[in-house]
N, C-alpha and C positions, 0 to 999 in steps of 0.2 A: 504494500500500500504506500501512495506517494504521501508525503511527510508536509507538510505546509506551515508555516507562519504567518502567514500574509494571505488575502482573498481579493480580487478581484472581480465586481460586477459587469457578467457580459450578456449581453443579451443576443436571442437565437426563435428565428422563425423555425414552428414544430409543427407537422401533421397536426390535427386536432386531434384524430383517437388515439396519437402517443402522449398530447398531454391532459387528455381525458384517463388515461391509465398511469399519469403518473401521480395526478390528484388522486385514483381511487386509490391505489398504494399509500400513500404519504396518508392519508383517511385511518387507513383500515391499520397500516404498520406502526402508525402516528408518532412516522418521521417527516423532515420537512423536504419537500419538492428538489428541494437545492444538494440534501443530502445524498437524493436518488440518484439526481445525476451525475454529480460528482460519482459516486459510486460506479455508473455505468462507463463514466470515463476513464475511468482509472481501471476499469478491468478491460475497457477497450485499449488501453494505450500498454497492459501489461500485456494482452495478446499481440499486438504491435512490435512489442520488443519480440517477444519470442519468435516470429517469424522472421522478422529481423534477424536475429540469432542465427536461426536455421539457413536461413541464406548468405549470412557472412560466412555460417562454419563450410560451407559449402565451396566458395572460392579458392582458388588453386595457384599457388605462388610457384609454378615452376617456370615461369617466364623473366624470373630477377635471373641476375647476373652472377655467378660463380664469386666465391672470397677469391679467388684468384685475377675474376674479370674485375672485378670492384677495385683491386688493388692496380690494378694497370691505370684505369680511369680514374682515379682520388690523384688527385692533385699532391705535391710531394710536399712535406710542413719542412 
């Protein structure tokens, strides 16, 4: 879960029956609206990472240059 000290008011045009079902949550769970969707961002943006993740671990570094090529090409101190 992301960590905050600080909030910021932003405002977001929503379908209506997504924010008809976030009033009847926030009702029924009686949390506030704001809580909901931070919550839904934050598990959006942890999915985010993890695909992220999975497509960095997946990248192939066999196109660098040899310690031997690197040292031809480094400039001499």
């Amino acid at each position: 879960m992301i960590s905050t000290t600080q909030t910021t008011r932003i405002s977001a045009l929503l379908p209506l029956p997504l924010v008809k079902e976030v009033k009847k949550v926030s009702m029924k769970d009686d949390v506030t609206q704001s809580s909901i969707i931070k919550n839904a961002l934050e598990f959006w943006l942890q999915n985010k990472l993890r695909q992220d993740t999975k497509s960095l671990s997946k990248i192939n570094f066999n196109d660098l240059p040899s310690e031997d090529d690197w040292a031809l090409i480094q400039p001499l101190v």
